[in-house]
C-alpha positions in Angstrom: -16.2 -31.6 33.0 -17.0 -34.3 31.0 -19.1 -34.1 27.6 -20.2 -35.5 24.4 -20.3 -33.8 20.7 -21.5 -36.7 18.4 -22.0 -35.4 14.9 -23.5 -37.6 11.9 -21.3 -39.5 9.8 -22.7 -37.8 6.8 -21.5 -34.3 7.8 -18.2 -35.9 9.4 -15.1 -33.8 7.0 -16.8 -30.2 6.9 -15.2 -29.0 9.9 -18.2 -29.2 12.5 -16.7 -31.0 15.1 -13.6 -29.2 14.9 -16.2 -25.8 15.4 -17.8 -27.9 18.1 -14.6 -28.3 20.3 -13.3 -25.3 19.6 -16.3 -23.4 21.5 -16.5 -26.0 23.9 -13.1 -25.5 25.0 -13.1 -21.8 24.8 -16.6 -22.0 27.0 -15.0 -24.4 29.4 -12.1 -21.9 30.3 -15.0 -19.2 30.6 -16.2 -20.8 33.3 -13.2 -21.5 35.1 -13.4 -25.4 34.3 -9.9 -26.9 34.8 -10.3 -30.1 32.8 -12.3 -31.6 30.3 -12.5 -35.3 29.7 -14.3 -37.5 27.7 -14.0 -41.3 26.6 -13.8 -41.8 22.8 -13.9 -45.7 20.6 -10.8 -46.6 20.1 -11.8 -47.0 16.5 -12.3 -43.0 16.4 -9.5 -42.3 14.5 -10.9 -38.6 13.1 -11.8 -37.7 17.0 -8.7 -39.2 18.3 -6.4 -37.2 15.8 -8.6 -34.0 16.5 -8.2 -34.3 20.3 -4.2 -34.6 19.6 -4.3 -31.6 17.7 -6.3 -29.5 20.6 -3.8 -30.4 22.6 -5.8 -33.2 24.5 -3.8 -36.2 26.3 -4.6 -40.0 25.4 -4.6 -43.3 27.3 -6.4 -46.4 26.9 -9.3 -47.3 29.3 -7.7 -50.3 31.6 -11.8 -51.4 32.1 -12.6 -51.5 28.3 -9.9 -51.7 25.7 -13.0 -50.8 22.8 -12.3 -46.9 24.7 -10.0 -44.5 25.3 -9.8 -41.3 27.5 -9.3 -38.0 26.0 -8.6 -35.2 28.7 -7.4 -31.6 28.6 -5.7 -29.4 31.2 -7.8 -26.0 30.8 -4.7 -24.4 32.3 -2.5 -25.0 29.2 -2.6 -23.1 26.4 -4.1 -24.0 23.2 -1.9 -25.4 20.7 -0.5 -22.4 18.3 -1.0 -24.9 15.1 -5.1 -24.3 14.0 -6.6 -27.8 13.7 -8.8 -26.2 10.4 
């Protein structure tokens, strides 16, 4: 699955994308998805360190070096440290 969960630089640092991921993840694995993937600015450093923390792998986009690809293996488990 791929997907998007842009949130407004004036509520960035309360902990909503962090929420957002969270339940996207855990509704992801509901479902029986086996991935999720999305591609994130390479400027992005708050979504980039947040997808590291969730336990999301990282590689630039060969095509466009302004991206990179976060995905997730829904098989693994989640990482034991809380990203909150």
């Amino acid at each position: 699955a791929d997907y998007a969960a842009p949130v407004r630089s004036g509520v960035a640092g309360r902990g909503l994308s962090v929420a957002l991921m969270e339940t996207l993840i855990a509704y992801a694995r509901m479902r029986g998805l086996k991935e999720l993937d999305s591609h994130v600015l390479a400027e992005n450093r708050r979504m980039l360190n947040l997808c590291r923390r969730l336990g999301f792998d990282i590689e630039r986009v060969e095509e466009d070096y302004a991206l990179v690809m976060s995905r997730l293996s829904l098989d693994a488990p989640m990482p034991e440290e809380k990203s909150r």
